[in-house]
C-alpha positions in Angstrom: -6.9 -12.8 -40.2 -10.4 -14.8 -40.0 -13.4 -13.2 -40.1 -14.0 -13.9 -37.2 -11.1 -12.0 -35.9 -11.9 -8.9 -37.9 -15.6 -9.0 -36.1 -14.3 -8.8 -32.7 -11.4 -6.1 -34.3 -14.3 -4.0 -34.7 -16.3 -4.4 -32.0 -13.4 -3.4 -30.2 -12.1 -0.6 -32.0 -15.8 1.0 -32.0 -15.2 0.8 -28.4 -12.3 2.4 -27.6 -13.0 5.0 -30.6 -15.8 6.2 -28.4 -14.0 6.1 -25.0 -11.8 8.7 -26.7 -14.7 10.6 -28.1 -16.2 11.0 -24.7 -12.7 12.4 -23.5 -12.7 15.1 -26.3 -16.1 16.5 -25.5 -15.2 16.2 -21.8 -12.2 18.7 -22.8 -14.6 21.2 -23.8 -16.7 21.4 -20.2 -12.6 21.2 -18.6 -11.9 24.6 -17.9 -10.2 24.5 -14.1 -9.1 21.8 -12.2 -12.1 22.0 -10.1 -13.7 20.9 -13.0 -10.8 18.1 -13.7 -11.1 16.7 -10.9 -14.1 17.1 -9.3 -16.3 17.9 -11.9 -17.7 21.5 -10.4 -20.0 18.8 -7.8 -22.7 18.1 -11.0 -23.1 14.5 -11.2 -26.8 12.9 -11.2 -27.4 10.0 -9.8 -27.3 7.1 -12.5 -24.1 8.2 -13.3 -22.2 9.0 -9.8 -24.0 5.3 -8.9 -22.2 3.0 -11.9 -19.0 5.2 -11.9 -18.7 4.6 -8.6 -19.1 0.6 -8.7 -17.3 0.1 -12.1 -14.3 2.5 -10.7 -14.5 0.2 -7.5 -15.0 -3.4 -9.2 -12.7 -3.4 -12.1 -11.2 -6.2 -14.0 -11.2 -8.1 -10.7 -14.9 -8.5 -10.8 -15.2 -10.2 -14.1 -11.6 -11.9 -14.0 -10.0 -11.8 -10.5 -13.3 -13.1 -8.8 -14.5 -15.7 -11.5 -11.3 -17.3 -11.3 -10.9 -17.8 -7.5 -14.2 -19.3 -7.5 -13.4 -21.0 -10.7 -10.1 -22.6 -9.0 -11.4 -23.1 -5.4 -14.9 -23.0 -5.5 -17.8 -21.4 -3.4 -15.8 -20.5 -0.1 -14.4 -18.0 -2.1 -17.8 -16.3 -2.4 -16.9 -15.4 1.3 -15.4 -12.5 -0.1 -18.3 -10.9 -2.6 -19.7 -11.1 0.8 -17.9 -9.1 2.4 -17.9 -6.9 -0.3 -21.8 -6.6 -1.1 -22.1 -5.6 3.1 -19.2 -2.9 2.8 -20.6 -1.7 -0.4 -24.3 -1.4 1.7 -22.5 0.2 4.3 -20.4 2.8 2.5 -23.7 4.0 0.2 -25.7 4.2 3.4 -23.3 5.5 6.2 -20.5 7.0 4.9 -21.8 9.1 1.5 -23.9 12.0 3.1 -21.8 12.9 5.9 -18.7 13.0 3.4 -20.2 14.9 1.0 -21.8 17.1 3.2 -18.3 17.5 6.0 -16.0 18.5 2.5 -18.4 21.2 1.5 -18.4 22.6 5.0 -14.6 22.0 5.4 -13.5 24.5 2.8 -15.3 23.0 -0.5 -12.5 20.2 -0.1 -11.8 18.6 -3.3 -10.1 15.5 -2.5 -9.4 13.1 0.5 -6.4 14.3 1.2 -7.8 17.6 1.3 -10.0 17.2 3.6 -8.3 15.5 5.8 -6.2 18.6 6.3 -9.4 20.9 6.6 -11.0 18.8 9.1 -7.7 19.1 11.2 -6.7 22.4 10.4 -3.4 21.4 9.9 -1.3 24.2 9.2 2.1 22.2 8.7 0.3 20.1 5.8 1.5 16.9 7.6 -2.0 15.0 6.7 -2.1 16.3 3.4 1.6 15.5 2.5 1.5 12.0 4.2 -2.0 10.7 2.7 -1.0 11.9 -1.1 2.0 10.0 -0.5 0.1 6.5 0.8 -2.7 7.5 -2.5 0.7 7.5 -5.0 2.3 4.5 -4.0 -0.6 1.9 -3.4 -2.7 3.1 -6.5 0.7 2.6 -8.5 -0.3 -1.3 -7.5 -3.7 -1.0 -7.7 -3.0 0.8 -11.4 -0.8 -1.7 -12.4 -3.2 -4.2 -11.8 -5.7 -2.7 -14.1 -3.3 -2.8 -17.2 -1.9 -6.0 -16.0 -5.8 -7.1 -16.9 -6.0 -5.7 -19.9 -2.9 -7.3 -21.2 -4.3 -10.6 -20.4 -7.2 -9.5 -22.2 -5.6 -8.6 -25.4 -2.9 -11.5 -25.1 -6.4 -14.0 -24.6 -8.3 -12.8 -27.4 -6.1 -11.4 -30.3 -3.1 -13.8 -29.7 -1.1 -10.4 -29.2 2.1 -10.4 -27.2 1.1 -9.7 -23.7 3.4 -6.4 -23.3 2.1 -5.2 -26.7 -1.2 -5.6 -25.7 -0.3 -3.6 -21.8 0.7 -0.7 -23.9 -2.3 -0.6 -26.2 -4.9 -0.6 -23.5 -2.8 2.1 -21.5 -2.4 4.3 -24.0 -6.6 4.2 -24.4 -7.2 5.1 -21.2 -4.5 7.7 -20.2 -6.1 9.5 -23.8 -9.2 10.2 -22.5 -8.4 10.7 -19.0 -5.9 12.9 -19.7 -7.8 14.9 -21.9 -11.5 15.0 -19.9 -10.3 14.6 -16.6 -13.1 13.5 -14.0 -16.0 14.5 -16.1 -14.7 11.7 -18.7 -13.8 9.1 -16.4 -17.4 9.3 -14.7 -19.1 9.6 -18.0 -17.1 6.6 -19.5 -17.5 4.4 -16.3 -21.2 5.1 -16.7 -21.1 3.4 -20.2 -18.3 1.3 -18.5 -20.9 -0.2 -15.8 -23.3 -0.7 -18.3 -21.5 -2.9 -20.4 -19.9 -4.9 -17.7 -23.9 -5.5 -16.0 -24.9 -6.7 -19.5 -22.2 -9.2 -19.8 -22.5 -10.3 -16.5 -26.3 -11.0 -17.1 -26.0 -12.6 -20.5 -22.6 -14.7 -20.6 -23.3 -17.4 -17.7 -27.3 -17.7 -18.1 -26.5 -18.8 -22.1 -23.6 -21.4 -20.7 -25.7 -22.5 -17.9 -28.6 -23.9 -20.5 -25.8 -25.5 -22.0 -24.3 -27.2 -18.6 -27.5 -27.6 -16.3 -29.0 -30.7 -17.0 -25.9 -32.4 -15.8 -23.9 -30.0 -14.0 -23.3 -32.7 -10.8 -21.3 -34.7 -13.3 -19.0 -32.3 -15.2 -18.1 -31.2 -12.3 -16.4 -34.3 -11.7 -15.2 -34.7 -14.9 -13.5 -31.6 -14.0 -11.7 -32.9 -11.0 -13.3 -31.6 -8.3 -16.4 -32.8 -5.7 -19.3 -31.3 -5.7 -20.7 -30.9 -2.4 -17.6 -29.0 -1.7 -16.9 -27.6 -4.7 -20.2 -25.7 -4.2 -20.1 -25.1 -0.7 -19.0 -22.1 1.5 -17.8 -24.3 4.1 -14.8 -25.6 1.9 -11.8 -23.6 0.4 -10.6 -25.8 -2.5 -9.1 -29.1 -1.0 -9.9 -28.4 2.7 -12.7 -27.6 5.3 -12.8 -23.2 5.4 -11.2 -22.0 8.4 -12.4 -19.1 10.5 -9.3 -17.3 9.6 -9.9 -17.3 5.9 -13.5 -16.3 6.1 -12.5 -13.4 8.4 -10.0 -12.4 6.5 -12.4 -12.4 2.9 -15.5 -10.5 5.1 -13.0 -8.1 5.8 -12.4 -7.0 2.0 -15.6 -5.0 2.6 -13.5 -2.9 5.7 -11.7 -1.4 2.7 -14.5 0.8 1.0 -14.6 3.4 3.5 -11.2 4.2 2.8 -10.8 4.0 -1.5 -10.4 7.8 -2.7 -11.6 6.7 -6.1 -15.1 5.8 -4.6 -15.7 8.1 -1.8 -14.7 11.1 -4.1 -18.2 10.3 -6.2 -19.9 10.7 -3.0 -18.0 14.4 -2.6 -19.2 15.1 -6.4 -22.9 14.5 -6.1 -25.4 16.8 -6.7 -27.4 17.6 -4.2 -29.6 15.1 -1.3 -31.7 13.7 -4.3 -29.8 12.4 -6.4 -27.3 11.0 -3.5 -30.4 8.9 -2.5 -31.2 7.6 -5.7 -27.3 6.8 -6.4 -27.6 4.8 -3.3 -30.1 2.4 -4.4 -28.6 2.1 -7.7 -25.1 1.2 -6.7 -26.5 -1.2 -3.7 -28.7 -2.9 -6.4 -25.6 -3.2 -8.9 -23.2 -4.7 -7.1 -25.8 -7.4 -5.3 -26.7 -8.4 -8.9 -22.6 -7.9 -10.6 -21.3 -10.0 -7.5 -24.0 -12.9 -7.7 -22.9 -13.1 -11.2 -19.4 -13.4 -11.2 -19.2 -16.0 -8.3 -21.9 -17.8 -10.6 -19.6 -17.5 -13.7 -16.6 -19.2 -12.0 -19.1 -22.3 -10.7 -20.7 -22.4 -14.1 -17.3 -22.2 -16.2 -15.7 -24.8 -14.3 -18.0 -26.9 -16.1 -19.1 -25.5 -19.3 -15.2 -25.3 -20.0 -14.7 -29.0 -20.3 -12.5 -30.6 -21.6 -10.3 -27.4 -20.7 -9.4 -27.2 -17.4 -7.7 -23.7 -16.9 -4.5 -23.7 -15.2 -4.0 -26.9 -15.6 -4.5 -28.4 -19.2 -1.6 -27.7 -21.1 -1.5 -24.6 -23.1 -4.5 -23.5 -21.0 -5.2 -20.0 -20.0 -4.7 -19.1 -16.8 -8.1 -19.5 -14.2 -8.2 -15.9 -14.4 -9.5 -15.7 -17.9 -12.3 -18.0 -17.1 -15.3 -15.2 -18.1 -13.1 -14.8 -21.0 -12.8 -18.3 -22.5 -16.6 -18.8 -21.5 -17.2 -16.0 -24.0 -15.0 -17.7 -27.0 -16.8 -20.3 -26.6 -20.2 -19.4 -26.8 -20.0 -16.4 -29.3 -16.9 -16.7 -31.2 -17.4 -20.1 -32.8 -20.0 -18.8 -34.6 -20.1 -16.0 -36.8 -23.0 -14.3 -37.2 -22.2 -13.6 -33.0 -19.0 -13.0 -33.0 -19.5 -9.1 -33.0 -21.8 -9.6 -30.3 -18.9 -11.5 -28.3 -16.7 -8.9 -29.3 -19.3 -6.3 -27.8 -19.4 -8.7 -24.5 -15.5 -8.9 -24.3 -15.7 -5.3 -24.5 -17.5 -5.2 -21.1 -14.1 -6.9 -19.5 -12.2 -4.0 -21.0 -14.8 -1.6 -19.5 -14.4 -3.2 -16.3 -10.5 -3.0 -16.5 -10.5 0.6 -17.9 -13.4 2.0 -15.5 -10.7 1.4 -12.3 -7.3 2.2 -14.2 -9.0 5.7 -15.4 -9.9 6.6 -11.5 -7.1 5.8 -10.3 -4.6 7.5 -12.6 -7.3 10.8 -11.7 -7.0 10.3 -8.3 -3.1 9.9 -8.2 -2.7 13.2 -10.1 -5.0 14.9 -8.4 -2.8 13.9 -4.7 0.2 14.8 -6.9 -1.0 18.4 -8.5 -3.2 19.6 -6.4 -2.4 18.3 -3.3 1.5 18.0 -3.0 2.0 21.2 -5.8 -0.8 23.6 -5.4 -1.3 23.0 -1.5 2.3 22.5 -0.2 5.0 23.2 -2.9 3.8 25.9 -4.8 0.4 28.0 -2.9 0.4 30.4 -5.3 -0.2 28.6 -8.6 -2.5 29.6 -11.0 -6.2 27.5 -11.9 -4.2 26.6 -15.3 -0.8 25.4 -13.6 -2.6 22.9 -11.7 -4.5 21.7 -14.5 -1.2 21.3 -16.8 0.7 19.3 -13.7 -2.3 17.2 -13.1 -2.0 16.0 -16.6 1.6 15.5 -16.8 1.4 13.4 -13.4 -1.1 11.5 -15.2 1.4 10.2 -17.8 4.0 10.3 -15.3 2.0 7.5 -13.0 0.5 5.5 -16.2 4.1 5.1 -17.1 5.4 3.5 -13.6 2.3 1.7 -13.6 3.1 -0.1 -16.9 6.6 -0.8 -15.3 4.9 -2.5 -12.2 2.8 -4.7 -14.5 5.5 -5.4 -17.2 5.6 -9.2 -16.0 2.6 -11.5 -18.0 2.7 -13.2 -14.5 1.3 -10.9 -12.8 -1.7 -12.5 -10.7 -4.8 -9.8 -11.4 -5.9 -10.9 -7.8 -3.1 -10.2 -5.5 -1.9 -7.0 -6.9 -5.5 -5.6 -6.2 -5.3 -7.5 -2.9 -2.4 -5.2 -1.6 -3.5 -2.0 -3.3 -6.5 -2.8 -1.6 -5.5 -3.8 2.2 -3.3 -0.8 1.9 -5.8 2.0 0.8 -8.1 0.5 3.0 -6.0 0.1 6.4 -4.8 3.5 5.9 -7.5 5.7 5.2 -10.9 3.8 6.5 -10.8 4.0 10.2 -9.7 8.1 9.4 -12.7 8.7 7.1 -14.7 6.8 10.1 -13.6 8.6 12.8 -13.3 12.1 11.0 -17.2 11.9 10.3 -18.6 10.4 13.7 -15.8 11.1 16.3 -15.6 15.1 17.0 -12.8 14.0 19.7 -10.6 12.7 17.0 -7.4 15.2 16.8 -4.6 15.7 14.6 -1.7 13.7 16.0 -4.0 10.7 16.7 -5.1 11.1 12.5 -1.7 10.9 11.5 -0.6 8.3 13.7 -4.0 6.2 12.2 -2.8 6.7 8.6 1.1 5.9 9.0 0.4 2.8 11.6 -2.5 1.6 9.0 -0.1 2.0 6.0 3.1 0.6 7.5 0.6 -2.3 9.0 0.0 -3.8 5.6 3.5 -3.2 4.3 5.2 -5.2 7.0 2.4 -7.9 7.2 3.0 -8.5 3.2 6.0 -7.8 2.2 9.0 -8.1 5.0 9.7 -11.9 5.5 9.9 -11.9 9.0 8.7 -15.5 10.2 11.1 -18.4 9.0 11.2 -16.8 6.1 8.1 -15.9 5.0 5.9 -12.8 5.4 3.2 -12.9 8.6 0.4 -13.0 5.7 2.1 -16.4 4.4 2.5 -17.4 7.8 -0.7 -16.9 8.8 -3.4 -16.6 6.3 -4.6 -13.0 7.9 -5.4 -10.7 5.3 -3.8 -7.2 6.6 -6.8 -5.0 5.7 -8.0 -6.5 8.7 -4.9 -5.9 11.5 -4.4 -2.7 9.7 -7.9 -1.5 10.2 -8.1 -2.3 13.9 -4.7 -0.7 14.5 -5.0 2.5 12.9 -8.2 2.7 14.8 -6.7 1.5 17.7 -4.2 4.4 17.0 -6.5 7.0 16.5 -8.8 6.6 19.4 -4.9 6.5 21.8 -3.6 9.1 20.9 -6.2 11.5 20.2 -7.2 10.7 24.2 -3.8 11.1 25.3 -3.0 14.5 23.0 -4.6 17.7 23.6 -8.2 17.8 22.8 -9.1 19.6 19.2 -9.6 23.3 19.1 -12.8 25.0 19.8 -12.9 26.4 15.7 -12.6 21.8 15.0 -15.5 21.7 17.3 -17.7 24.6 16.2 -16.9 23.4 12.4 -18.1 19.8 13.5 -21.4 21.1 14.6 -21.7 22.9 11.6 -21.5 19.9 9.4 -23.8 17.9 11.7 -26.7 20.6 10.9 -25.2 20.8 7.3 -26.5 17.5 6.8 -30.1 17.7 8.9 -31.3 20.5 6.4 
């Protein structure tokens, strides 16, 4: 083992040793599930700001991102786009009335929760059908986490890919499954540190090295550089409206992520929600600059590699990755510090896979279990299922990502369109639409769900799926249909009770105080 080697070894292992340490003294401060997983409404607003973005971000940011740009250029920017203005939107529409309508709707602690609160649904249909929709697209979204991490660890250390998927799993179900939501905020706050840091560092050090004749790598690299850098071009041809409508519409999807919008239900108070806002908006302007910029950069401080191409080349995906090796680990007395750096990739994969594992169990435990199966179950019973569910869903997520193939990219993709599709237009409509009932919420999460299944995975044209067909991402026909869906049948059904009104009024003076 090189020196070399053993610097990075460390780097990493100080890490990880201190993720774990965070979920121990997280334990302590764990005594109910309220405090698992919403942690008893205390977070400031530094931390509810950067948990939210790292949760949100992930290892797509620094890998999934870098290497679409990296492989196709600047039209793929189309989507950071989109997801700067939903990320705007979310912080400034969406986060006070949520946070202020689950506090009036019965203290709800999660989506699904509220959901049933806001409806008064009696039968449990919402509450039953959303944790469902939660379970099986964060499985993918999960999966795609670890499926980062092994690339990580396979990139890096030279360790066997499936090797590595276990190692960084086992990390982050340890200190999730022992701090619960107090942890996973706390370690996303270091999480979104590290990853800003990287982001800021990494491509400004590799652009001194490439600027002075940028033009002409880029060549050398195979590609042309007035398209290459333009948002008018998607790799070999001229963007067309269809693929920059359907990369906007990534940003649809943030009014309907559980993982985000349940920092926004654990703030504080008005304060710090307000100083969380600018925060996060400021965050992920800056974090989504930079990882467009690291893909154009790498394409030509990477030469003579080409990735994805030259043989024995990593994938495009592992583009911030290489540019990192390069700079730091060739020499020694920076090799920790690379190691530190590569240690904000891991913090961007583990910030996401710790939410979402949180937010699974919680739909699972407290929302299936306590509120539907078993009513009557103690504070404690909760809290013991909630951990077990964790395991339970870290395990079928390691199954989903067993393949080294995986693409990072398209498994967030789907996780994402589905999430999205399913519970935006609801989160919408429940906030600024008092008319909204409960038959026409239901039919807007199945017909928002079942949307993006059928338009990505059921080869129904010649063959192929409608997304292959047609180059439409889902999020986007999901999103108008489930609001489509909503608005129907909510007219056509009788009209919400007067309690749903009355309660609706509440909340709208709930947030004027």
């Amino acid at each position: 083992m090189t020196t070399t080697t053993i610097s990075i070894l460390i780097a990493f292992a100080a890490y990880l040793i201190m993720m774990i340490g965070v979920g121990v003294w997280s334990s302590k401060k764990t005594t109910g599930a309220d405090d698992y997983f919403l942690g008893g409404r205390g977070l400031s607003g530094p931390v509810a700001a950067l948990s939210a973005q790292a949760s949100d971000m992930s290892g797509w940011l620094l890998m999934g991102l870098p290497g679409s740009v990296y492989a196709l250029g600047t039209g793929q920017a189309w989507i950071a786009i989109g997801l700067g203005l939903g990320t705007i939107a979310n912080w400034l529409i969406i986060a006070k009335p949520l946070r202020s309508y689950t506090i009036v709707a019965n203290n709800s602690m999660t989506l699904p929760e509220f959901f049933g609160n806001r409806y008064h649904d009696k039968k449990k249909v919402l509450l039953g059908t959303s944790s469902v929709i939660i379970v099986i697209f964060f499985l993918v979204y999960t999966a795609s986490a670890l499926a980062s991490g092994g690339k990580l660890f396979n990139s890096v250390f030279g360790l066997d890919y499936h090797l590595a998927l276990l190692i960084g799993a086992f990390v982050i179900l340890a200190y999730t499954f022992l701090g619960g939501f107090l942890a996973v905020c706390t370690t996303d706050f270091i999480q979104g540190t590290m990853m800003l840091i990287a982001l800021l560092v990494v491509p400004i050090v590799a652009w001194g090295y490439v600027s002075g004749e940028f033009g002409s790598l880029l060549t050398s690299s195979g590609v042309e550089p007035s398209s290459f850098l333009s948002l008018t071009h998607n790799g070999d041809h001229q963007i067309t409206a269809i693929e920059v409508i359907s990369n906007i519409g990534w940003g649809l999807g943030y009014c309907g992520m559980p993982h985000i919008l349940v920092r926004f239900m654990a703030i504080k108070n008005e304060k710090e929600l307000k100083k969380s806002s600018v925060i996060a908006i400021v965050w992920v302007v800056i974090s989504l600059s930079l990882a467009v910029f690291i893909g154009l950069v790498g394409r030509a401080f990477l030469l003579p590699t080409i990735l994805g191409e030259t043989a024995g080349a990593a994938s495009a995906e592992s583009v911030f990755i290489e540019m990192i090796k390069k700079v730091f680990l060739d020499m020694l007395p920076l090799a920790f510090i690379g190691g530190v750096f590569l240690c904000g990739i891991l913090a961007a994969i583990m910030s996401t896979a710790d939410s979402q594992l949180l937010v699974c169990s919680s739909a699972v435990s407290a929302d299936i279990y306590k509120d539907i199966i078993n009513p009557d179950a103690s504070d404690k019973k909760v809290l013991t299922i909630g951990r077990i569910t964790t395991v339970v869903i870290a395990v079928l997520a390691i199954f989903i990502a067993w393949n080294p193939d995986s693409s990072v990219m398209a498994l967030v993709s789907d996780a994402w369109a589905g999430l999205g599709a399913a519970f935006g237009p609801l989160v919408v409509m429940s906030l600024f639409w008092k008319r909204t009932n409960l038959p026409g919420a239901v039919a807007g999460l199945v017909s928002g769900a079942a949307t993006v299944i059928v338009w990505d995975y059921l080869p129904l044209i010649g063959g192929q799926t409608i997304y292959a067909a047609t180059g439409l991402y889902s999020l986007v026909v999901g999103f108008v249909i489930s609001l489509a869906c909503i608005v129907i049948v909510s007219l056509v059904t009788k009209e919400p009770e007067q309690s749903i009104y009355d309660e609706f009024e509440a909340y709208k003076n709930y947030q004027e105080k």
